[in-house]
C-alpha positions in Angstrom: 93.7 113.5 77.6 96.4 110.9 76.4 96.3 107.4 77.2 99.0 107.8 79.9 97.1 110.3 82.1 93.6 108.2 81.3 95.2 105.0 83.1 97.3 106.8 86.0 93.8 108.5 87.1 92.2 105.0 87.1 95.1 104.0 89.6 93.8 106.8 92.0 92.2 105.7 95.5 90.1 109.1 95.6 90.2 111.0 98.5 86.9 110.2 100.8 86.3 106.8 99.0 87.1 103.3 99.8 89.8 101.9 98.6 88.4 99.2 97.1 91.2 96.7 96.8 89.8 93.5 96.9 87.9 94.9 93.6 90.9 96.2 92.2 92.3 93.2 89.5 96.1 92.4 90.5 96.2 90.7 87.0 95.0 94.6 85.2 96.6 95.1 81.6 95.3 98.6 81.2 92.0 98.3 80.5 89.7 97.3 77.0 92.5 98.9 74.9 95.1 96.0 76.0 93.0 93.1 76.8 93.4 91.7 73.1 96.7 92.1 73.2 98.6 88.2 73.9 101.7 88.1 76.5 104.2 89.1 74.4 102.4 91.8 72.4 101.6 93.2 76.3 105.7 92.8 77.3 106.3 94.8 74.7 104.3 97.5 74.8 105.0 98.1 78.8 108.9 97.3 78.2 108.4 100.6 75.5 106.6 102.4 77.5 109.0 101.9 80.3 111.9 103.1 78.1 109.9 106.3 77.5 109.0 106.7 80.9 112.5 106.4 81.8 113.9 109.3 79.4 110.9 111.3 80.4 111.6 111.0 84.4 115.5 111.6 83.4 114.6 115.0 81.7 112.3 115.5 84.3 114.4 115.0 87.2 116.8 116.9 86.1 114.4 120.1 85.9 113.9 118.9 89.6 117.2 119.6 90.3 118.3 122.9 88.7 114.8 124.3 90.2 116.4 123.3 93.7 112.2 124.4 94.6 110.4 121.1 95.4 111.6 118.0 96.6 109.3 114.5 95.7 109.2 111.9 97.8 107.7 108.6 96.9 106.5 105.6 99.2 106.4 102.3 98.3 104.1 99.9 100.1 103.1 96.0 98.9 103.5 92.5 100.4 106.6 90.6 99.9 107.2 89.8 96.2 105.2 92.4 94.9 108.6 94.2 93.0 109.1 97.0 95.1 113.2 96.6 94.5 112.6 95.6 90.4 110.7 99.0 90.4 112.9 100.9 92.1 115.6 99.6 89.8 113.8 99.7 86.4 112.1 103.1 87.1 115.1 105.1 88.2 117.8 103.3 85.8 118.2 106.4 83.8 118.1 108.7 86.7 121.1 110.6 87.9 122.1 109.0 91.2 123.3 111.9 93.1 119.3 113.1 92.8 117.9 109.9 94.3 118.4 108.4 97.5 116.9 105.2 98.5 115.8 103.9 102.4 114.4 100.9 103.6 113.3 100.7 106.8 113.9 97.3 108.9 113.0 96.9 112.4 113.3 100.4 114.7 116.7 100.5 116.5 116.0 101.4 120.3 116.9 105.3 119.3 114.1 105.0 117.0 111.8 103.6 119.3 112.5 105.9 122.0 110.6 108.5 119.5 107.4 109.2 117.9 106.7 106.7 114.9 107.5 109.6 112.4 110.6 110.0 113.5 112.9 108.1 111.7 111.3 108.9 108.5 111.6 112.7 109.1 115.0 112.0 109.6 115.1 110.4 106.0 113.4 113.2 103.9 114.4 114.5 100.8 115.9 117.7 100.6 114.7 120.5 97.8 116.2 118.8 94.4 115.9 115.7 95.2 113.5 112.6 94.6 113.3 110.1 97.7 112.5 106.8 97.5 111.1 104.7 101.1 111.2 101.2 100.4 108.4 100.7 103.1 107.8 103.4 105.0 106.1 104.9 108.1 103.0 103.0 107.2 104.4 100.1 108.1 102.9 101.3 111.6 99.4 101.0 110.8 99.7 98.0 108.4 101.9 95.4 109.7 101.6 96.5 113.6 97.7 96.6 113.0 98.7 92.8 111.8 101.1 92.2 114.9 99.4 94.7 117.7 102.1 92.9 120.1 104.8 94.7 118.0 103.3 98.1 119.8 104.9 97.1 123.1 108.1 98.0 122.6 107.4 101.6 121.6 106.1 101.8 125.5 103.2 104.3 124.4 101.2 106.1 126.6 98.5 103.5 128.8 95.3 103.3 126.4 93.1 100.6 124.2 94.7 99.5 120.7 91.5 99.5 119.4 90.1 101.3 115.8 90.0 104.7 117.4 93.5 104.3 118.2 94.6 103.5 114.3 92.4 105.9 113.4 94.1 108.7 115.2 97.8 107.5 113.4 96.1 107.9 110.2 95.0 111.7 111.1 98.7 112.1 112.5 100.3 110.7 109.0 97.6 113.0 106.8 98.6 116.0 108.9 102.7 115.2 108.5 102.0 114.6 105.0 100.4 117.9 104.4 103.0 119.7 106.4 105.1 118.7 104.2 103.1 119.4 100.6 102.3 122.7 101.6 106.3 123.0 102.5 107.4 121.8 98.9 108.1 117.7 99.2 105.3 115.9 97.1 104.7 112.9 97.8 103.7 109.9 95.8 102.2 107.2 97.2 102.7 104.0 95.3 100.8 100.1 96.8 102.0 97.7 94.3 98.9 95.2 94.2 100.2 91.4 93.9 97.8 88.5 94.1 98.3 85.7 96.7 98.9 83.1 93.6 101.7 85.4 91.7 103.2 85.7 95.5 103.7 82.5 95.7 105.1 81.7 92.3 107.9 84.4 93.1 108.7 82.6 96.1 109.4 79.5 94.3 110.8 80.7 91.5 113.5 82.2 93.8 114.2 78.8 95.7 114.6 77.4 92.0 116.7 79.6 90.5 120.0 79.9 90.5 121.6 82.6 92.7 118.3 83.8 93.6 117.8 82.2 96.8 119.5 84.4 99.1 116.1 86.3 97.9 113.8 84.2 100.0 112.7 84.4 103.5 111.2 81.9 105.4 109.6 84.4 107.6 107.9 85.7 104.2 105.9 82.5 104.4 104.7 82.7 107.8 103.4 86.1 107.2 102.1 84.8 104.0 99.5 83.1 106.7 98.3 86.5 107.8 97.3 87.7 103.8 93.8 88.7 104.2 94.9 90.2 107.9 97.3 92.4 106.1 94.6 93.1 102.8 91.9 94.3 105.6 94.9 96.7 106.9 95.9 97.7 103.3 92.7 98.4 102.8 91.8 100.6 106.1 95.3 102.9 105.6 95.3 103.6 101.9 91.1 104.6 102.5 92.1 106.8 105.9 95.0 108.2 104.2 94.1 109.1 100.6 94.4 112.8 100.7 94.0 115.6 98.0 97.6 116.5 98.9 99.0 113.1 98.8 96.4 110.0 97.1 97.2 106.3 97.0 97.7 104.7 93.5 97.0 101.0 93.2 99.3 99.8 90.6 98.5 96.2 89.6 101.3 94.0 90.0 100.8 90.4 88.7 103.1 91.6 85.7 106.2 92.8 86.6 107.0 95.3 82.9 103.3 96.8 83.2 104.0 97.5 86.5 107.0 98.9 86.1 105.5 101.2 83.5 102.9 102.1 85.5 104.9 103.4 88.0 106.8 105.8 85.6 103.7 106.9 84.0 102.8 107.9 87.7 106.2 109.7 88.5 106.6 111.6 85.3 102.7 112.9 85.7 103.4 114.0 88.8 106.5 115.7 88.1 104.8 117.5 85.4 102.2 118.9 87.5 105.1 120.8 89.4 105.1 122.8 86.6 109.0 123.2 87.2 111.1 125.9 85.2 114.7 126.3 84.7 116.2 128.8 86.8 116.3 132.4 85.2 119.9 133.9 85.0 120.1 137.8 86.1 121.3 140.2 83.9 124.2 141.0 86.1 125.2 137.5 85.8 124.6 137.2 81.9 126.5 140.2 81.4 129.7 138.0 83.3 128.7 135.2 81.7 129.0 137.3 77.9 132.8 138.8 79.2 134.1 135.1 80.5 132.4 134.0 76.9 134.2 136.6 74.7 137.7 135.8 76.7 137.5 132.1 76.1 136.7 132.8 72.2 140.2 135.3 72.7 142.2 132.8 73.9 144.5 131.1 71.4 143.8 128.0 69.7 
């Protein structure tokens, strides 16, 4: 087992367990192998591995798209400054754009609240070929509204107590979309960047401070900055209810921005490997063409 595969499997929330994230060290460097290494030594090595990552996913992805067989979908989840939109950046630089699309879901519209919480991110899927990317996602319904439980209201649900029986039956409904749609070709990757309250905080001043980055910053990130170990407890209950063999949580550790970057490749590339994806076979009818059109375009003159 390479070193890649040994750390992606430690990111694993396994099926059944607890998640364990107040355990889980937002700070990680990879384990005994990297704790020597200084800061810069530990930049470098994730910034090359990142590059790798990135030619590997591009080769991969590509594979993903002449298959036209699976499609992979990945969700994103973390609190505010965690760098969801660096990742998505980074990771998918050397990826063709017409095989990626990107959503990021912001409050429901009333359409989307006249339907089931699922929905709207049906609507978004990927098709067969295609990698999909939700910045945030449908568990935003059993993380932030477990946080806000008045933000339940406007869905007008059927009469009935918002208490942990009721969470607990969105997590069963989420598990059972989620496997209707592994067993119908879309994996999905399910990605919580893991920032600590101290690196969260430095992000948010380092965007008032610098330069063109303010437009960054939210107030409203602050006031929900109030409700941190609110949203941790509900972190921890949805990635422990909904860590499935058919789609697990990975905890990447997010305190350092390259490593997690990294990380998130390493995850995306394994995965994609474990398609086991071919190139599409040409028949012989077609090859046969394919030899005539061939010996014409050698006949034609120079």
């Amino acid at each position: 087992m390479d070193t890649r595969t040994k750390l992606v499997e430690q990111l694993v929330v396994e099926p059944g367990q607890e998640a364990g994230i107040a355990n889980r060290d937002p700070g990680w460097t990879g384990g005994p192998e990297f704790a020597a290494l200084a800061e810069h030594e530990l930049e470098q090595r994730a910034k090359d591995a990142l590059e790798r990552g990135i030619e590997e996913l591009s080769d991969a992805q590509e594979l993903l798209w002449a298959s036209d067989r699976y499609a992979v979908l990945v969700v994103l989840q973390a609190m505010d400054a965690a760098g969801k939109d660096s990742a998505i950046e980074h990771v998918m630089s050397g990826v063709n754009p017409q095989g990626v699309q990107v959503f990021s879901f912001k409050k429901p519209s009333s359409e989307e609240l006249d339907h089931n919480f699922l929905w709207r991110t049906s609507k978004a899927l990927p098709e067969r070929g295609r990698i999909g990317i939700f910045n945030r996602s449908h568990y935003e319904e059993v993380v932030a509204l477990k946080v806000h439980p008045e933000w339940l209201e406007p869905q007008r649900l059927p009469p009935g107590d918002r208490d942990e029986r009721f969470w607990h039956e969105r997590y069963e409904d989420i598990n059972a979309f989620e496997r209707h749609l592994d067993r119908n070709g879309t994996k999905i990757v399910k990605l919580f960047l893991h920032v600590s309250k101290e690196v969260q905080k430095q992000r948010f001043i380092a965007r008032l401070d610098t330069p063109g980055k303010e437009w960054k910053f939210n107030a409203a990130d602050v006031t929900e900055r109030a409700h941190w170990d609110a949203y941790m407890g509900a972190f921890e209950d949805a990635l422990t209810g909904t860590s499935t063999p058919w789609a697990p949580w990975h905890v990447i550790p997010a305190d350092h921005k390259r490593l997690t970057q990294a990380l998130v490749g390493a995850v995306l590339v394994e995965t994609l490997r474990s398609l086991d994806l071919h190139w599409p076979e040409v028949s012989a009818a077609d090859h046969a063409a394919n030899l005539e059109a061939r010996k014409k375009l050698e006949a034609e003159a120079g």
